[in-house]
C-alpha positions in Angstrom: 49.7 -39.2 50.7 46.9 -40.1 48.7 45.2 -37.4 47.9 47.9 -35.3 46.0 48.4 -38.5 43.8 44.8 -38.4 43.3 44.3 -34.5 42.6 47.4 -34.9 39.9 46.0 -37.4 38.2 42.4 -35.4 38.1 44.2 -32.8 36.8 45.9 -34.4 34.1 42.7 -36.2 32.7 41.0 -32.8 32.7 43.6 -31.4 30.8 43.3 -34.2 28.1 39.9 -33.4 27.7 40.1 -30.0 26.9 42.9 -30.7 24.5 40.4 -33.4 23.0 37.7 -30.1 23.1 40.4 -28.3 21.2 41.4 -30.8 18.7 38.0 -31.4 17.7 37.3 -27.8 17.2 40.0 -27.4 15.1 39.1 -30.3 13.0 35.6 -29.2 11.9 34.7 -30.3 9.4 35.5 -34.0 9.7 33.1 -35.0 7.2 30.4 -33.7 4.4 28.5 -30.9 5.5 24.8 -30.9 4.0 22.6 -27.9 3.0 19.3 -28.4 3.8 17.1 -26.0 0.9 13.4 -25.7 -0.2 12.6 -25.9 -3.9 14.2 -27.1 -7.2 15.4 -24.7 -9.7 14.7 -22.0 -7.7 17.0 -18.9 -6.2 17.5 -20.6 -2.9 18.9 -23.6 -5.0 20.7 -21.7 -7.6 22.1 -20.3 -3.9 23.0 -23.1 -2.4 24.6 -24.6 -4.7 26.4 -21.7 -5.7 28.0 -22.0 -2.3 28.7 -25.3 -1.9 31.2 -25.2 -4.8 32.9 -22.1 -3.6 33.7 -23.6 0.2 34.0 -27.4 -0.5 37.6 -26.6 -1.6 38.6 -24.7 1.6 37.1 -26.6 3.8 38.6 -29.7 2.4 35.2 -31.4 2.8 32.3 -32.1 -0.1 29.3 -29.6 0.5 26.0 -31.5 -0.4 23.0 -29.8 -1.4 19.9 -31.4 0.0 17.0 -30.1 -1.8 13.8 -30.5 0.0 10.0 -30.5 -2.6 7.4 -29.4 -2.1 5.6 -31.1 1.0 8.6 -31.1 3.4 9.3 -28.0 5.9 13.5 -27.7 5.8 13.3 -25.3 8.5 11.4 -28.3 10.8 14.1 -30.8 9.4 17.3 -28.7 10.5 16.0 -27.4 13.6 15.5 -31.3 14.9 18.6 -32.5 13.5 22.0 -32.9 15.5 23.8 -29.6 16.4 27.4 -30.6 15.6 27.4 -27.8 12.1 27.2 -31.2 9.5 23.5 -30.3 8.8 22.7 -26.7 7.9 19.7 -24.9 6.4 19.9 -22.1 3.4 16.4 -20.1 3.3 14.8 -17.0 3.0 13.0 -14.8 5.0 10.1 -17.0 4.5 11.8 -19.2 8.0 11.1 -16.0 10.0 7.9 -14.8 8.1 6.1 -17.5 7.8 5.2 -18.1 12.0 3.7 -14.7 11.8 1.4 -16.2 9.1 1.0 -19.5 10.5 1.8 -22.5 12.7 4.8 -23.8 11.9 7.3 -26.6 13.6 10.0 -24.6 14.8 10.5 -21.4 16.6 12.5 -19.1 13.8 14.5 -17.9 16.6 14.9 -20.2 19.2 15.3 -23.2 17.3 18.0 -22.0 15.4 21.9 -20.9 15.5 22.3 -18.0 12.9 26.0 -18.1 10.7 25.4 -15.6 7.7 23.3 -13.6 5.5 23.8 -14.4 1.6 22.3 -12.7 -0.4 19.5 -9.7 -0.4 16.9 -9.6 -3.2 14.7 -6.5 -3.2 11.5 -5.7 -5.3 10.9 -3.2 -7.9 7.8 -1.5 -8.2 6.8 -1.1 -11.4 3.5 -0.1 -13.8 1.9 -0.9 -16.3 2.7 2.1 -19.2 -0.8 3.1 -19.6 -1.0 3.9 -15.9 -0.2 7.7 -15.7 2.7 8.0 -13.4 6.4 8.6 -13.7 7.5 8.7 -9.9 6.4 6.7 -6.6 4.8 10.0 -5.8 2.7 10.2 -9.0 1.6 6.9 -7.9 0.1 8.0 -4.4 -1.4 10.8 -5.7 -3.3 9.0 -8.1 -4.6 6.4 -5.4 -5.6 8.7 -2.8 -7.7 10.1 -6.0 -9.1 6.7 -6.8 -9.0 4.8 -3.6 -9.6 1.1 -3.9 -9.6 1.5 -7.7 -5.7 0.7 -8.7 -5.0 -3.0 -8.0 -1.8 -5.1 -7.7 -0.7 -8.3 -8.7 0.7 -11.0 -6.8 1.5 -14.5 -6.4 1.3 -16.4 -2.9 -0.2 -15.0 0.9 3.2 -13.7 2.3 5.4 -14.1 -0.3 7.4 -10.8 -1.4 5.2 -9.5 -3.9 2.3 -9.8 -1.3 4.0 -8.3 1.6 5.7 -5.3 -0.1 2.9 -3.6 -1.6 0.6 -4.3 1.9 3.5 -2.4 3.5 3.7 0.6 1.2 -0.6 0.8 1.5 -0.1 0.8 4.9 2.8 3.8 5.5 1.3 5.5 2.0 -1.9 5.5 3.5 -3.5 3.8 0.2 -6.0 2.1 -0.8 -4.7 -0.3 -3.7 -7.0 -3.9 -4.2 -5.0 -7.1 -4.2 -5.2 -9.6 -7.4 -3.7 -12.8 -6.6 -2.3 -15.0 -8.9 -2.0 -19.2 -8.6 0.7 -18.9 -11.7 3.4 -16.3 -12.2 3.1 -16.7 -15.7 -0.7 -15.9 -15.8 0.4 -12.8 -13.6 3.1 -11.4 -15.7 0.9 -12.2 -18.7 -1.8 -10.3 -17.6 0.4 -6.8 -15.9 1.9 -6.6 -19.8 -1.6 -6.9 -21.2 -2.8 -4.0 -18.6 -5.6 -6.3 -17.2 -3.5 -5.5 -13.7 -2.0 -2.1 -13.2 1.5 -2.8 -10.8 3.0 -5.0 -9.3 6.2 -5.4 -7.2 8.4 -7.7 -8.5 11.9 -9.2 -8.7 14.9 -7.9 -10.7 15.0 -11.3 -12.8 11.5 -11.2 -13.4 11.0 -7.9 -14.8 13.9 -6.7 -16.3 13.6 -7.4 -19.8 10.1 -6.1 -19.8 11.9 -3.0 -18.5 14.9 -2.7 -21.3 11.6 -3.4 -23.7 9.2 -0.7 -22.3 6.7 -2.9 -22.0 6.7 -1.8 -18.3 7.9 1.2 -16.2 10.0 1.2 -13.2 9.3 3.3 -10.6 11.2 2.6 -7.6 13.3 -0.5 -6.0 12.2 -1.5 -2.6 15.6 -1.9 -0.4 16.4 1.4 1.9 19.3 2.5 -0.3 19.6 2.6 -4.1 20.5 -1.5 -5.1 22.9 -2.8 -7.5 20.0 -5.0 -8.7 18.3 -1.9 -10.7 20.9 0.5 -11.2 19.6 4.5 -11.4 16.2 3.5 -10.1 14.6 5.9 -7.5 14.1 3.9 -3.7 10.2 3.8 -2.5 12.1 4.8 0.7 12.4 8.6 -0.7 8.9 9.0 -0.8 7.9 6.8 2.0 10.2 7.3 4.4 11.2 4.2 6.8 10.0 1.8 3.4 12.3 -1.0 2.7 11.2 -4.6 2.1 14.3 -6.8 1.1 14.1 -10.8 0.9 16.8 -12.0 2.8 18.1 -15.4 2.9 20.6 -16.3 5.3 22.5 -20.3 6.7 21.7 -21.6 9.9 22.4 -24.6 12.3 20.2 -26.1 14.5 20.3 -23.9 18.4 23.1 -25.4 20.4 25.8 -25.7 17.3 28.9 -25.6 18.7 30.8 -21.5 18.2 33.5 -23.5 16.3 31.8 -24.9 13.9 29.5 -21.6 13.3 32.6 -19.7 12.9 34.9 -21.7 10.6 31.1 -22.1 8.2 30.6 -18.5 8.9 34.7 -17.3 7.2 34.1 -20.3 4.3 31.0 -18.4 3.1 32.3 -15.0 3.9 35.6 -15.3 1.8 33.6 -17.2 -1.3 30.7 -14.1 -0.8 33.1 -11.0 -1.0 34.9 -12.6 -4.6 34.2 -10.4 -7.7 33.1 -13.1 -9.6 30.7 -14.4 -7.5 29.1 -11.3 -6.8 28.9 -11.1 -10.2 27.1 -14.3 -10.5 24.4 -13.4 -7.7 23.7 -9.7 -9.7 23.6 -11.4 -13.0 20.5 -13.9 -11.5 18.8 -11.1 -9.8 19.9 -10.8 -6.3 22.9 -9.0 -4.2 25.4 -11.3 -2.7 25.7 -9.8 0.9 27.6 -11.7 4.0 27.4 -10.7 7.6 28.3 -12.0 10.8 25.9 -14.4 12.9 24.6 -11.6 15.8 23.8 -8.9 12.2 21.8 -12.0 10.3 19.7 -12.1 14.2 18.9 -8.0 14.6 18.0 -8.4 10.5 15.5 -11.2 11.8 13.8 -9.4 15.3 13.7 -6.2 12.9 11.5 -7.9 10.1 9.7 -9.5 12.7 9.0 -6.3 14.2 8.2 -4.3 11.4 5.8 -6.8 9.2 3.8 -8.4 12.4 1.7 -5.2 12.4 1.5 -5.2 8.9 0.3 -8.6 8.7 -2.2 -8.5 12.1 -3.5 -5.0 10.3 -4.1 -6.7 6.9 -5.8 -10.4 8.1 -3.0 -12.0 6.2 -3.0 -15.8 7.3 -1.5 -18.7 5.5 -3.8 -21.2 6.9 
């Protein structure tokens, strides 16, 4: 009879396709993989690349950086480019930020397959010396007594130094004026003159200020003390619920295949969790941290959640 011939045959050419599937999955990567960043010079490069030479040689592929100037949108460029795990993205939280800010060409979470967090950066906040406070809670007091009379520096609408201290005026209930700054240089330049009274700023930035006295610390920004300022206080003990960490994290376009998520995902992972290369990230400022693709998503709906009222309350648009 015909029909059993037939049904065999069927049977066989399925199974040869899934031991193509299988064969293909366990041959990712077959070729370069490319990083897709924003910025030259700057952490998310000094990132990148960072992890590009720690997986190339386990992977047995190169790992090319593709830095992306001023002008471009990587996030736009990853999400509309082929979902096979050969094109990533490396970015901050500015990829899940930014929309609640402004328009932008891709949905942070539906455009995009999430593989691992890398590192976590958080701000300090720190004073100028003349300003009379020691603690986070000096600080409060002394802006409830002069509300709308301290002021703040920072640099770009939404970036970390804008974001952070917008969050603690909102669950400090204070009333702190924002001066922004075009240059970081002109910003930094004036906090150590005392034209601007705090700011909240990164490790790298500020530290030798710090070891000078030139400034005072007052408190780090993530939820638990951070190996980036070692002994400092968390704006979290005094404001409970406060924590404002720039995250940056890989992705693949929506629709990667689980294979090749998962073999990028271990890569990073094992080169993430080596002494020396935490060492590396702590030295430059930031906290090398890894997780697994469905942690790096609730970090993302949580950020979301917590700075959209923030940013409705406070008018901050980008555009």
């Amino acid at each position: 009879m015909p029909f059993p011939h037939f049904a065999s045959r069927l049977c066989a050419v399925a199974l040869m396709v899934m031991t193509a599937s299988v064969s293909c999955a366990q041959e990712f990567p077959a070729k370069p993989i490319r990083i897709v960043t924003p910025g030259i010079g700057g952490t998310s490069d000094f990132t990148s690349r960072l992890i590009a030479q720690g997986i190339s040689s386990s992977l047995g592929q190169q790992v090319i950086v593709d830095n992306r100037p001023a002008g471009f949108i990587p996030g736009q460029v990853v999400s509309q480019a082929a979902p096979d795990g050969y094109v990533v993205l490396l970015t901050s939280s500015s990829l899940w930020v930014g929309p609640l800010m402004q328009n932008t060409p891709y949905d942070a979470v539906k455009d995009f397959a999430p593989i691992t967090t890398v590192t976590r950066a958080p701000n300090i906040l720190v004073v100028h010396p003349s300003l009379p406070v020691k603690s986070v809670k000096d600080l409060i007091s002394l802006a409830k007594t002069k509300p709308g009379e301290l002021n703040y520096a920072s640099g770009a609408i939404g970036a970390s130094n804008h974001l952070a201290p917008e969050l603690f005026k909102a669950m400090a209930q204070v009333s702190i004026a924002r001066i922004s700054y075009k240059s970081a240089s002109i910003q930094m330049s004036d906090l150590l003159g005392g034209h601007v009274q705090l700011t909240f700023a990164s490790g790298g930035t500020v530290t030798p200020f710090l070891k000078s006295g030139r400034l005072r610390a007052l408190a780090v920004t993530t939820a638990e003390p951070s190996p980036v300022a070692p002994g400092l206080p968390t704006v979290s003990a005094t404001v409970p619920g406060y924590e404002l960490v720039t995250h940056s994290g890989v992705f693949a376009p929506a629709r990667t295949p689980e294979a090749a998520i998962h073999r990028i995902n271990q890569e990073i992972v094992r080169f993430l969790g080596q002494a020396d290369a935490k060492q590396k990230f702590l030295d430059s400022g930031v906290e090398a941290v890894s997780s697994t693709p469905e942690q790096l998503a609730a970090i993302i709906k949580s950020e979301i959640s917590r700075l959209a009222r923030v940013i409705k309350d406070a008018g901050i648009r980008a555009d």
